[in-house]
N, CA, C and O atoms as a GROMACS GRO file, in nm:
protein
  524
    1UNK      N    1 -17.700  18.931   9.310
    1UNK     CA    2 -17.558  18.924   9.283
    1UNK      C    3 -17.536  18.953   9.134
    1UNK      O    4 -17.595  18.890   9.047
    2UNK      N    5 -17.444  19.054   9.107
    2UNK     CA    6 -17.418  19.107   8.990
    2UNK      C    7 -17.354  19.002   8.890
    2UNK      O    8 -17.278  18.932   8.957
    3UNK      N    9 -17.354  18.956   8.738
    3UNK     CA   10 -17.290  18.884   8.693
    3UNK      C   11 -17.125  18.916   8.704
    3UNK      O   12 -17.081  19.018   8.756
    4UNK      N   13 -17.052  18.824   8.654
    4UNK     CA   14 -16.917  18.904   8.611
    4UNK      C   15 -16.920  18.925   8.465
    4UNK      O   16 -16.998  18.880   8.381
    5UNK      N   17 -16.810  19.010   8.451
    5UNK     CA   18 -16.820  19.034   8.286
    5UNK      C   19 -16.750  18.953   8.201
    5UNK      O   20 -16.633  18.936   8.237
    6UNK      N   21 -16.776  18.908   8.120
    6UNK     CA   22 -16.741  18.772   8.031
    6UNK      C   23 -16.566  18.799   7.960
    6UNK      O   24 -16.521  18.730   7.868
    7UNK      N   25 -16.516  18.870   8.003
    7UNK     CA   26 -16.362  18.819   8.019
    7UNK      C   27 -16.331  18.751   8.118
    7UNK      O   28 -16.277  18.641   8.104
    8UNK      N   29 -16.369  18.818   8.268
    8UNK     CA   30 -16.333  18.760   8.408
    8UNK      C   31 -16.425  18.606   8.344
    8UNK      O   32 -16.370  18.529   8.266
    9UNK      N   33 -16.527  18.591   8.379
    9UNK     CA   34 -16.526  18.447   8.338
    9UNK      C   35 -16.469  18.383   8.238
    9UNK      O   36 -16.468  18.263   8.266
   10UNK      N   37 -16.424  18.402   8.141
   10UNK     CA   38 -16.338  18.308   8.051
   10UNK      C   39 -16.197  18.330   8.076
   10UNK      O   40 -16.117  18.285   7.993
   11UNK      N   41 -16.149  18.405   8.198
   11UNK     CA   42 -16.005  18.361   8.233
   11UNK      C   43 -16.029  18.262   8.364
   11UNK      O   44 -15.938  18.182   8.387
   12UNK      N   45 -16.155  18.262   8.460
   12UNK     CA   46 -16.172  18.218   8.542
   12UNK      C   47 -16.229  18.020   8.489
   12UNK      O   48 -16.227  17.924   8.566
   13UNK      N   49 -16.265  18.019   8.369
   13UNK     CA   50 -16.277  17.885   8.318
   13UNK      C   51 -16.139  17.884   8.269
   13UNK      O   52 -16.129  17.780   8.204
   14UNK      N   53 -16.067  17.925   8.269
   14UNK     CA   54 -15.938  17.851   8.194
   14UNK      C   55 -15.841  17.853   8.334
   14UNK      O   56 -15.730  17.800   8.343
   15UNK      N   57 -15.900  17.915   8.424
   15UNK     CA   58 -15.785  17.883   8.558
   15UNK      C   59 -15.898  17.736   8.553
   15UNK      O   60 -15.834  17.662   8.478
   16UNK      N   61 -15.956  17.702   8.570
   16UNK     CA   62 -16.027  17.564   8.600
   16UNK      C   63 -15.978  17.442   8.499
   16UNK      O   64 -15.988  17.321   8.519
   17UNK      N   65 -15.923  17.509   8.383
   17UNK     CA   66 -15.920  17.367   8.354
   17UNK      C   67 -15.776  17.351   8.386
   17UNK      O   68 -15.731  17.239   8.410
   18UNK      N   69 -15.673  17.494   8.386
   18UNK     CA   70 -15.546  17.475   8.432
   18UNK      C   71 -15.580  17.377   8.529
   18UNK      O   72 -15.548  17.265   8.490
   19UNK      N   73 -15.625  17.380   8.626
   19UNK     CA   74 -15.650  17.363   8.779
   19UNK      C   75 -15.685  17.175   8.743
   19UNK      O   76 -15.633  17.091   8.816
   20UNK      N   77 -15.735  17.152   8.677
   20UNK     CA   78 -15.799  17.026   8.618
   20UNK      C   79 -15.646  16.939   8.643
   20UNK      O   80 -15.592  16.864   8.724
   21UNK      N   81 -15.616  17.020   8.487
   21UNK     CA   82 -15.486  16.935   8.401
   21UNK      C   83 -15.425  16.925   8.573
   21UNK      O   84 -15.418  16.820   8.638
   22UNK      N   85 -15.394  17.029   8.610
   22UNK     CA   86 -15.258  17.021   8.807
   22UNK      C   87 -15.328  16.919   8.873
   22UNK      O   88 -15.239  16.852   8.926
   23UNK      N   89 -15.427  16.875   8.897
   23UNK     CA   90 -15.468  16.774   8.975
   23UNK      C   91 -15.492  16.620   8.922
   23UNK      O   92 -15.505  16.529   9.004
   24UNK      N   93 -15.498  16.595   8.769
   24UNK     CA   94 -15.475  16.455   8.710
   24UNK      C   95 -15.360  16.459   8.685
   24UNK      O   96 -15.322  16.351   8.640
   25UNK      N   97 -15.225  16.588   8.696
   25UNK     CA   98 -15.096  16.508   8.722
   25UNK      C   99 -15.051  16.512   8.846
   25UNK      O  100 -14.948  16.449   8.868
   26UNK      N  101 -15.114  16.585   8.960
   26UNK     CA  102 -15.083  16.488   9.103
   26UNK      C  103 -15.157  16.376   9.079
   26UNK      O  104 -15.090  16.287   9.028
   27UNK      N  105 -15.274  16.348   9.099
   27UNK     CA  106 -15.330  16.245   9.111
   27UNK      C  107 -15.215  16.119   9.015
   27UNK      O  108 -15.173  16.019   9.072
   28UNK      N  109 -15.185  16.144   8.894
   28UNK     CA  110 -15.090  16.049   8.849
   28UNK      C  111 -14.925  16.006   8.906
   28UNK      O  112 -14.866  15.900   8.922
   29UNK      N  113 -14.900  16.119   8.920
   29UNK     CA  114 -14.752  16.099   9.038
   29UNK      C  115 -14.785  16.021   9.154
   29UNK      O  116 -14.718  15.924   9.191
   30UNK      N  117 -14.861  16.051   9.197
   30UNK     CA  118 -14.904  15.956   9.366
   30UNK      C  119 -14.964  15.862   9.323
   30UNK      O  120 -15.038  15.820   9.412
   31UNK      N  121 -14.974  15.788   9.205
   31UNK     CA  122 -15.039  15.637   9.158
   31UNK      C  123 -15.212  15.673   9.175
   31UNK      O  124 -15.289  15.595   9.231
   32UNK      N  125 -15.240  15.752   9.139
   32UNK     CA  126 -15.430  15.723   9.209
   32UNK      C  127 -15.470  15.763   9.034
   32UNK      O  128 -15.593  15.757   9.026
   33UNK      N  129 -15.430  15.788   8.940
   33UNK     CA  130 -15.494  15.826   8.833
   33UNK      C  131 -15.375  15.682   8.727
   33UNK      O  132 -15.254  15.694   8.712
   34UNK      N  133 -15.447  15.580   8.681
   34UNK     CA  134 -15.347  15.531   8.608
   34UNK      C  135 -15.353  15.523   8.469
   34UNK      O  136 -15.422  15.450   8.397
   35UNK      N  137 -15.261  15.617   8.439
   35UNK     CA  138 -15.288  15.687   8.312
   35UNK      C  139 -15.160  15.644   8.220
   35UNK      O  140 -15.047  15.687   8.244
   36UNK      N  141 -15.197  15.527   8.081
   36UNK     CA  142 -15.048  15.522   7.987
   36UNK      C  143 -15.062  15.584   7.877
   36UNK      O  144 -15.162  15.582   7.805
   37UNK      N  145 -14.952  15.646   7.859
   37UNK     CA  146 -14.935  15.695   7.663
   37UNK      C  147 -14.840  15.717   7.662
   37UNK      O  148 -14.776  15.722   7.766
   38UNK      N  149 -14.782  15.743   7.531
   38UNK     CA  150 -14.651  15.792   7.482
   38UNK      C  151 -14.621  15.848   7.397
   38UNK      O  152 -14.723  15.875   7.333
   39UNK      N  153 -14.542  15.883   7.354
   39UNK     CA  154 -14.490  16.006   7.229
   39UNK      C  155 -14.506  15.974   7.117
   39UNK      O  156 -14.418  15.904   7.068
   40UNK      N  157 -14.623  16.012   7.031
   40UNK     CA  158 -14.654  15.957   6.883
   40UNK      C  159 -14.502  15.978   6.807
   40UNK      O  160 -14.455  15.881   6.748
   41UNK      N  161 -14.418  16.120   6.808
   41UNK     CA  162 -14.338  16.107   6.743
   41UNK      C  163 -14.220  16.018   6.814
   41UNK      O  164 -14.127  16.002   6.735
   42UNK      N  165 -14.204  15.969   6.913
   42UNK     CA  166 -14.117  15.868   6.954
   42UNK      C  167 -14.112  15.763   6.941
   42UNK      O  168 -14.010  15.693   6.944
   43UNK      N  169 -14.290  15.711   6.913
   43UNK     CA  170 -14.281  15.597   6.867
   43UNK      C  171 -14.281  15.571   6.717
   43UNK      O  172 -14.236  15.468   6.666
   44UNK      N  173 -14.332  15.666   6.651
   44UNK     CA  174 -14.266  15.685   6.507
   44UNK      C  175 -14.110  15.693   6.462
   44UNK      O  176 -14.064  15.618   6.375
   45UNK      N  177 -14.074  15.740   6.494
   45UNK     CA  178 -13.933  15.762   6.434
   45UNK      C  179 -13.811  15.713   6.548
   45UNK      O  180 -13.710  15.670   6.492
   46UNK      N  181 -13.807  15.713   6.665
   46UNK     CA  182 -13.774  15.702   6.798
   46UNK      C  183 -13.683  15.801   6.840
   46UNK      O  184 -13.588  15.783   6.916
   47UNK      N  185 -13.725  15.933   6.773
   47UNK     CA  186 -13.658  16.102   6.796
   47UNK      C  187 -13.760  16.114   6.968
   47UNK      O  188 -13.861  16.059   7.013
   48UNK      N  189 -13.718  16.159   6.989
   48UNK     CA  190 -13.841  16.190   7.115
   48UNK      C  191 -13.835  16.366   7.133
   48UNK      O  192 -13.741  16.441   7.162
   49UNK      N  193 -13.979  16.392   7.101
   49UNK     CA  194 -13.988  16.518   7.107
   49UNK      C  195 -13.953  16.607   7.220
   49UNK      O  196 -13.890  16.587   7.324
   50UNK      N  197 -14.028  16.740   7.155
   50UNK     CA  198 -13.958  16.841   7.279
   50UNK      C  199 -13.990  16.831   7.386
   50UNK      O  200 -13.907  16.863   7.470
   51UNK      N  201 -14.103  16.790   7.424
   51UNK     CA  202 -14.184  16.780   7.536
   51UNK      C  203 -14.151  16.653   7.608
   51UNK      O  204 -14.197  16.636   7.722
   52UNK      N  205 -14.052  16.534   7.533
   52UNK     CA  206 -14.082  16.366   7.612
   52UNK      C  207 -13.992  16.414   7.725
   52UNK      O  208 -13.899  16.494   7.729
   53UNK      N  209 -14.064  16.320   7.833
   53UNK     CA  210 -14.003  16.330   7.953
   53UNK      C  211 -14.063  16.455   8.052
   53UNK      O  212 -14.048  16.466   8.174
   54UNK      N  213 -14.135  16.547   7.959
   54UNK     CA  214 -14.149  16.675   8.078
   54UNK      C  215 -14.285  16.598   8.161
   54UNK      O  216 -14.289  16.639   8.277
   55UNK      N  217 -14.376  16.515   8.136
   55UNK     CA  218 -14.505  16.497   8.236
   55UNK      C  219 -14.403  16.423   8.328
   55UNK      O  220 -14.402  16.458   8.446
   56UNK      N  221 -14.318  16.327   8.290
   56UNK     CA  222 -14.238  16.272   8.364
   56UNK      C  223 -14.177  16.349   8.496
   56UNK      O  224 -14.220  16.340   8.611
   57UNK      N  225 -14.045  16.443   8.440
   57UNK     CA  226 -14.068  16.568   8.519
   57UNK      C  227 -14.150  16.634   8.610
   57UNK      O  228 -14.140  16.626   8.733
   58UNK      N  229 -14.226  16.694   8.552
   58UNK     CA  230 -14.363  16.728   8.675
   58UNK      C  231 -14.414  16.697   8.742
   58UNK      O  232 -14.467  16.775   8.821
   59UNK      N  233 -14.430  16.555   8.751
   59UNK     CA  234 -14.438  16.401   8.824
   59UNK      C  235 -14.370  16.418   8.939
   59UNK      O  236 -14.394  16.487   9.038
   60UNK      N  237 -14.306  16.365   8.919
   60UNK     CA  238 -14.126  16.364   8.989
   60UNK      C  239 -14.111  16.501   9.112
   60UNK      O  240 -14.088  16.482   9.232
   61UNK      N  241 -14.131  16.639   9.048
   61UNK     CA  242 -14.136  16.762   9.113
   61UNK      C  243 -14.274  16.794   9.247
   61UNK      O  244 -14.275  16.871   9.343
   62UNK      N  245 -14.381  16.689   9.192
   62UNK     CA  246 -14.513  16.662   9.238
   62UNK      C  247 -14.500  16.591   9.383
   62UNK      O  248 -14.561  16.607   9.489
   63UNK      N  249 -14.396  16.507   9.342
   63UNK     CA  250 -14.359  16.391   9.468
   63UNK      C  251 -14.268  16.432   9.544
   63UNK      O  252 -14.220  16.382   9.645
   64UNK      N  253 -14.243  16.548   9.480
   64UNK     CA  254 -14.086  16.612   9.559
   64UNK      C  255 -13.914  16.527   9.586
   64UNK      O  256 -13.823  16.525   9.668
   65UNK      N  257 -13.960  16.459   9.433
   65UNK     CA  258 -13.850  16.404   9.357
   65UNK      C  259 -13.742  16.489   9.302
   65UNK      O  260 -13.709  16.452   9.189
   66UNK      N  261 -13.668  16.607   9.352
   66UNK     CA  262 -13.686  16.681   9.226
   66UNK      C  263 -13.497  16.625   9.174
   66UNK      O  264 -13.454  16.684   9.075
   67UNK      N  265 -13.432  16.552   9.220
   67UNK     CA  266 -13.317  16.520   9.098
   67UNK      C  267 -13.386  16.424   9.019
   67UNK      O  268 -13.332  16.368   8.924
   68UNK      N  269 -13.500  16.403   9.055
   68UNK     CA  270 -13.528  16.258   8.938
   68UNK      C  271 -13.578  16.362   8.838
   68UNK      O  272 -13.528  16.364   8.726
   69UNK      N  273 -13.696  16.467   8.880
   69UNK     CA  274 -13.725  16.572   8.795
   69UNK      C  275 -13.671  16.593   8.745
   69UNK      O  276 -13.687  16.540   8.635
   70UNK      N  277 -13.575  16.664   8.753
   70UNK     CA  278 -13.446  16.757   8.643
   70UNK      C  279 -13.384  16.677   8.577
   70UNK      O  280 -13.315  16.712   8.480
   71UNK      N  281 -13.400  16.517   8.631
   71UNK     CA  282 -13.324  16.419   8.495
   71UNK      C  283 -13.400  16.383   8.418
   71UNK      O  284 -13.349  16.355   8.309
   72UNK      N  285 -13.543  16.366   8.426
   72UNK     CA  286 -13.608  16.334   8.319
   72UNK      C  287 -13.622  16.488   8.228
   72UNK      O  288 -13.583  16.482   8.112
   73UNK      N  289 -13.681  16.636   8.282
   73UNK     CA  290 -13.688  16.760   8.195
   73UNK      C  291 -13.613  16.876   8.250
   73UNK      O  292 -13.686  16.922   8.338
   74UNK      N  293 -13.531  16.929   8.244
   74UNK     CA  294 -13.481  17.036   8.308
   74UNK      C  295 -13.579  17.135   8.319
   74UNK      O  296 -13.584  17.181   8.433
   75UNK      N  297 -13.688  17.202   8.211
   75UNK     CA  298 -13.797  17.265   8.264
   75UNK      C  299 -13.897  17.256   8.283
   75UNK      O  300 -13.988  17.336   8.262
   76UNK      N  301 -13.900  17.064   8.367
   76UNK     CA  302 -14.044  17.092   8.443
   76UNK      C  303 -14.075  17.136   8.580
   76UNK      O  304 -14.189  17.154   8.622
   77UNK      N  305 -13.944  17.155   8.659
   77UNK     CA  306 -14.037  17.245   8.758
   77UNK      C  307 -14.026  17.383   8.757
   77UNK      O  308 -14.080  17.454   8.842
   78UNK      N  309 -13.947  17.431   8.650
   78UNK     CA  310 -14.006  17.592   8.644
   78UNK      C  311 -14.138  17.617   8.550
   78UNK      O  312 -14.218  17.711   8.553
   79UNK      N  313 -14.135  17.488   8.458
   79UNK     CA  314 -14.300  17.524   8.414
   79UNK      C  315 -14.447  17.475   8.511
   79UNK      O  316 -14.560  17.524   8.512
   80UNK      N  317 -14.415  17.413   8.551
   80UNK     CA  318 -14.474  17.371   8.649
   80UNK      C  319 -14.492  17.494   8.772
   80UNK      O  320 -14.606  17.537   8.792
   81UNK      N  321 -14.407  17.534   8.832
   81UNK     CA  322 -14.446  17.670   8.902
   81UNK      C  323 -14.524  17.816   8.791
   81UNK      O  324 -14.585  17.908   8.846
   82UNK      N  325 -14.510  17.812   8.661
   82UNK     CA  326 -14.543  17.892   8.591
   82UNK      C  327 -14.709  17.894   8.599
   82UNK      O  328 -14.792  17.978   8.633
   83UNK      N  329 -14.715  17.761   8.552
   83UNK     CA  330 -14.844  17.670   8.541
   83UNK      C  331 -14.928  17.717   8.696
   83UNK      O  332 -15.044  17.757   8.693
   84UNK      N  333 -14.868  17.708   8.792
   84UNK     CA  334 -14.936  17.703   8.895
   84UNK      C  335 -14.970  17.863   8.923
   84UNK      O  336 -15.075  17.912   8.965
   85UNK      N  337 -14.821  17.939   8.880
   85UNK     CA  338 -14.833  18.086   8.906
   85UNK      C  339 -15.009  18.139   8.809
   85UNK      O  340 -15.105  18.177   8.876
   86UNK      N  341 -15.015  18.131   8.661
   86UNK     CA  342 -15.072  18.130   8.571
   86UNK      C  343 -15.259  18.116   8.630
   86UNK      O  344 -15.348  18.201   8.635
   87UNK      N  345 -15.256  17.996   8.660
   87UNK     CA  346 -15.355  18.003   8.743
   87UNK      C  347 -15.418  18.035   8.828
   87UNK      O  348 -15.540  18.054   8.820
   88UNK      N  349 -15.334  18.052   8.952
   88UNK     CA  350 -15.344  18.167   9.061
   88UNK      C  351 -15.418  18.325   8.993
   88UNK      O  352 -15.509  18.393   9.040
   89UNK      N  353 -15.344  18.344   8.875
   89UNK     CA  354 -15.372  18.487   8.869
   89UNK      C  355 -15.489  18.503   8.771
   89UNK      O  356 -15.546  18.611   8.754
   90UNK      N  357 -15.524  18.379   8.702
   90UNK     CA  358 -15.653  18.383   8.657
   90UNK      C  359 -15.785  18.391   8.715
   90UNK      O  360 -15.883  18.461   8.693
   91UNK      N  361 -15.744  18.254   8.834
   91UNK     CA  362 -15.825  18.284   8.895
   91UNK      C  363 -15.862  18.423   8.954
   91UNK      O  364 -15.971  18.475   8.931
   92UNK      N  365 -15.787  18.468   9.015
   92UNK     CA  366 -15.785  18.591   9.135
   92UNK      C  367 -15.830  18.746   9.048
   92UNK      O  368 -15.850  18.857   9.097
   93UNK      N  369 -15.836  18.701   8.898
   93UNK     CA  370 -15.899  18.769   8.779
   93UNK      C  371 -15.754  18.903   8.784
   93UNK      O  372 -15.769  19.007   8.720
   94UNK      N  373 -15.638  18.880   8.858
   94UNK     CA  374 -15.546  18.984   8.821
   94UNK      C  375 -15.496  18.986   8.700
   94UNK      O  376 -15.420  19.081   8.686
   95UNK      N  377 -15.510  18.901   8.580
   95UNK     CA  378 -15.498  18.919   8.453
   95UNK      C  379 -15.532  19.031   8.350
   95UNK      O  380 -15.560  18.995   8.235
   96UNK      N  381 -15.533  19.150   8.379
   96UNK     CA  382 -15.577  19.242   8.309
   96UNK      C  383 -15.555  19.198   8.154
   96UNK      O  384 -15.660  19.157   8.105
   97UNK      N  385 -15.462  19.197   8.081
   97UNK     CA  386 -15.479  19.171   7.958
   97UNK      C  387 -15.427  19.013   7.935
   97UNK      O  388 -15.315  19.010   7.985
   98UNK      N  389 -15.449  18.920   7.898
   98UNK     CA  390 -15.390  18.780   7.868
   98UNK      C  391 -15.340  18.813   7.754
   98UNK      O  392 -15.275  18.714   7.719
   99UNK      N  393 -15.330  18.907   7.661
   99UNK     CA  394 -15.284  18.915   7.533
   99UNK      C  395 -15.105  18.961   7.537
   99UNK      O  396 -15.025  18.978   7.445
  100UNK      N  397 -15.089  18.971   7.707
  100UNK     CA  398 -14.958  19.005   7.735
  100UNK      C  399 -14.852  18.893   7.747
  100UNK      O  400 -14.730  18.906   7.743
  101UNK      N  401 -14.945  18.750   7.767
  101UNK     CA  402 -14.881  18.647   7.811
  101UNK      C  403 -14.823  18.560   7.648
  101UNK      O  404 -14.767  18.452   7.626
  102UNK      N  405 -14.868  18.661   7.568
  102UNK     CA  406 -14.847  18.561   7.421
  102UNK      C  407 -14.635  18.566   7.433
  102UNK      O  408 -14.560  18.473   7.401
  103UNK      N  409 -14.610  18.647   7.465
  103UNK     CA  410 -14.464  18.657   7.470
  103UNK      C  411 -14.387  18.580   7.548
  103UNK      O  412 -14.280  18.518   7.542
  104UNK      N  413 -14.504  18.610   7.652
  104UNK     CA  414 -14.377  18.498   7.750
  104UNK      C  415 -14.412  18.302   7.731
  104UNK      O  416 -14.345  18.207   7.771
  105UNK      N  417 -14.594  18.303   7.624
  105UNK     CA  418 -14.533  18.194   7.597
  105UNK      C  419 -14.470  18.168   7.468
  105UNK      O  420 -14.442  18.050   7.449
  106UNK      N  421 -14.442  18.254   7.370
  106UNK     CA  422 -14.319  18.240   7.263
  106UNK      C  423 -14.200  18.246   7.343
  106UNK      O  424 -14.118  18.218   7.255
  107UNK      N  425 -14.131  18.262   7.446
  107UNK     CA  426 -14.013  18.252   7.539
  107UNK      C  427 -13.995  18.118   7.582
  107UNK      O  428 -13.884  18.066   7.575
  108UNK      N  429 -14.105  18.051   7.632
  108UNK     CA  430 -14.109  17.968   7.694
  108UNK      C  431 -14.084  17.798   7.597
  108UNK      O  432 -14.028  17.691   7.622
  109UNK      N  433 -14.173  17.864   7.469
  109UNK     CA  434 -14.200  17.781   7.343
  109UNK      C  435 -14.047  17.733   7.300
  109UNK      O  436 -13.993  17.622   7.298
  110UNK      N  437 -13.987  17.906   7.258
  110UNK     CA  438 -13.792  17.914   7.276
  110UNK      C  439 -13.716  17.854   7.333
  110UNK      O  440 -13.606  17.817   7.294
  111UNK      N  441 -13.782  17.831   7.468
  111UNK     CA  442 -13.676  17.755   7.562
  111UNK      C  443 -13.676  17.610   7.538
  111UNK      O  444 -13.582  17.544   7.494
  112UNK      N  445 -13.804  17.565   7.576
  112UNK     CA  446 -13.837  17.394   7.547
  112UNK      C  447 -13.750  17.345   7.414
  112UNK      O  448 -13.689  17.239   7.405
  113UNK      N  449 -13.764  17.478   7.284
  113UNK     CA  450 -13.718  17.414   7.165
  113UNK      C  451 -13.551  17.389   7.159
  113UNK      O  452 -13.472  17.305   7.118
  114UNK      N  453 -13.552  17.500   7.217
  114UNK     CA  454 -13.383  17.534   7.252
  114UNK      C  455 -13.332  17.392   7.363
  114UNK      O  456 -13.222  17.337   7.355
  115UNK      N  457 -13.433  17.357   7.453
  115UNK     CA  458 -13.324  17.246   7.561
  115UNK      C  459 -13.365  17.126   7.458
  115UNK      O  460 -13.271  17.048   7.449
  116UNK      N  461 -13.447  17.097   7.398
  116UNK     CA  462 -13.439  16.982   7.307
  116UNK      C  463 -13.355  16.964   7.225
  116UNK      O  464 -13.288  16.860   7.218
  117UNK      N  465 -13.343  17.089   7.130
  117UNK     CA  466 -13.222  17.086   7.045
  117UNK      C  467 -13.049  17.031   7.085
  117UNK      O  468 -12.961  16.977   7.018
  118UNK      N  469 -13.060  17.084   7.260
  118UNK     CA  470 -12.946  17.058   7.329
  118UNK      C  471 -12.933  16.911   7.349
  118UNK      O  472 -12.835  16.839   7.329
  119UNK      N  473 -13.067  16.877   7.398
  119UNK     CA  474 -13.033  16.726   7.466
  119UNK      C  475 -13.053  16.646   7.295
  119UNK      O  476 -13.028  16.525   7.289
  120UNK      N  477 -13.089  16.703   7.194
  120UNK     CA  478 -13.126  16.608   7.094
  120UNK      C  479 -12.962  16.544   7.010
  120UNK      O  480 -12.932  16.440   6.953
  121UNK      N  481 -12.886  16.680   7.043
  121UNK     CA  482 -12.712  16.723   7.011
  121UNK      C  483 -12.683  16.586   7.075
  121UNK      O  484 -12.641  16.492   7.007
  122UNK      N  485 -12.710  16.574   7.232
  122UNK     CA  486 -12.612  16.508   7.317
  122UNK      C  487 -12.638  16.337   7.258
  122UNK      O  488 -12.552  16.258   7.220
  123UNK      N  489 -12.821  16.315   7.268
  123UNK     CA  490 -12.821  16.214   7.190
  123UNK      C  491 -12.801  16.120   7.069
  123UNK      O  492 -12.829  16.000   7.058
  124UNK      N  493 -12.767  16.172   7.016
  124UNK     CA  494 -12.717  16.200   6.829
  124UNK      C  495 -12.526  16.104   6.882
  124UNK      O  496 -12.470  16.001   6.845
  125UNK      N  497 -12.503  16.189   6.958
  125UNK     CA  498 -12.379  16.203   6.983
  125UNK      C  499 -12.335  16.095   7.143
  125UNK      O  500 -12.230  16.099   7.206
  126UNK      N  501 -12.445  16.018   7.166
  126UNK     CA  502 -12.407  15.888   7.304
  126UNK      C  503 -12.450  15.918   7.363
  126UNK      O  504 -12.431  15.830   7.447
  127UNK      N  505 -12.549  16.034   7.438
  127UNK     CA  506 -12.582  16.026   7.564
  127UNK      C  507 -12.674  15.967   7.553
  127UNK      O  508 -12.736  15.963   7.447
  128UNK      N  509 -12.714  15.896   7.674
  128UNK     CA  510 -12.879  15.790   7.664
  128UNK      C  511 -12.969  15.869   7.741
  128UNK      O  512 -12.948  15.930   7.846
  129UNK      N  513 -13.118  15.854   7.642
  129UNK     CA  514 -13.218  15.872   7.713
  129UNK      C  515 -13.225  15.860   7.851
  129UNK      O  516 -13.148  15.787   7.914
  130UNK      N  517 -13.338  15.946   7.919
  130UNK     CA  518 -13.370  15.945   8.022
  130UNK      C  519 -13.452  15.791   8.052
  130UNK      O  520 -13.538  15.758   7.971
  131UNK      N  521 -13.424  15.711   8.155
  131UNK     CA  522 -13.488  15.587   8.192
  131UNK      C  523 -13.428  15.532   8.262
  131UNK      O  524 -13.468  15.423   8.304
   0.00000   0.00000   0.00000
C-alpha cells in the first residue's frame, strides 16, 4: 500500500482533531463529558468576549435546542455546520489548496467581531446577558 503524500495527511490529521473537538462538544451537550470553564476576559473585566456563549450555542444546536442556540450565539449553528462541512472535506482530502480557506476564515473572524460589537452596543445600553 502506497503512502499518502504528506499534505493529504496533514489535512487528514487536522480533520481528526476537528473531529475530536465535534465529539467532546456532543459528548458535553448530552452531559457525558463534564467539562467547567469560563471566559478569562469575562471574568476579568465582566465584558464577555466575542466568542462567550458560542460553546453554549453549539451545545444547544447539538441537542437540537436550536432557539436556546440562537439565544445564547447567533453563529453557532452556522459555524458549527462550517466546522462539520470543513471536516468532511478534509477528510475526503477534497481540499486542494487550504491556503484558500484563509479568507473565508478572515470573513468568518469579521462576522463573530461584527455580532459582538452588536450585542456588546445592546449591552452597554440594557440588554441582559444571555442566562
Amino acid at each position: 500500500m502506497a503512502r499518502q503524500p504528506l499534505k493529504q495527511r496533514s489535512q487528514r490529521r487536522f480533520a481528526c482533531w476537528l473531529l475530536a473537538g465535534g465529539v467532546a462538544l456532543a459528548m458535553r451537550s448530552w452531559g457525558l463529558l463534564p467539562l467547567d470553564w469560563s471566559c478569562p476576559l469575562r471574568e476579568l473585566t465582566g465584558v464577555p468576549c466575542p466568542t462567550c456563549f458560542l460553546t453554549r450555542s453549539m451545545m444547544g444546536a447539538l441537542r437540537g435546542d436550536l432557539p436556546a442556540s440562537l439565544h445564547w450565539h447567533p453563529l453557532g449553528i452556522p459555524l458549527l455546520v462550517a466546522g462539520a462541512g470543513l471536516t468532511a472535506l478534509l477528510w475526503m482530502g477534497r481540499l486542494s489548496q487550504p491556503r484558500r480557506l484563509w479568507p473565508l476564515a478572515a470573513g468568518a473572524g469579521g462576522l463573530i467581531a461584527a455580532v459582538w460589537l452588536i450585542r456588546l452596543w445592546g449591552w452597554l445600553h440594557g440588554a441582559p446577558l444571555p442566562g
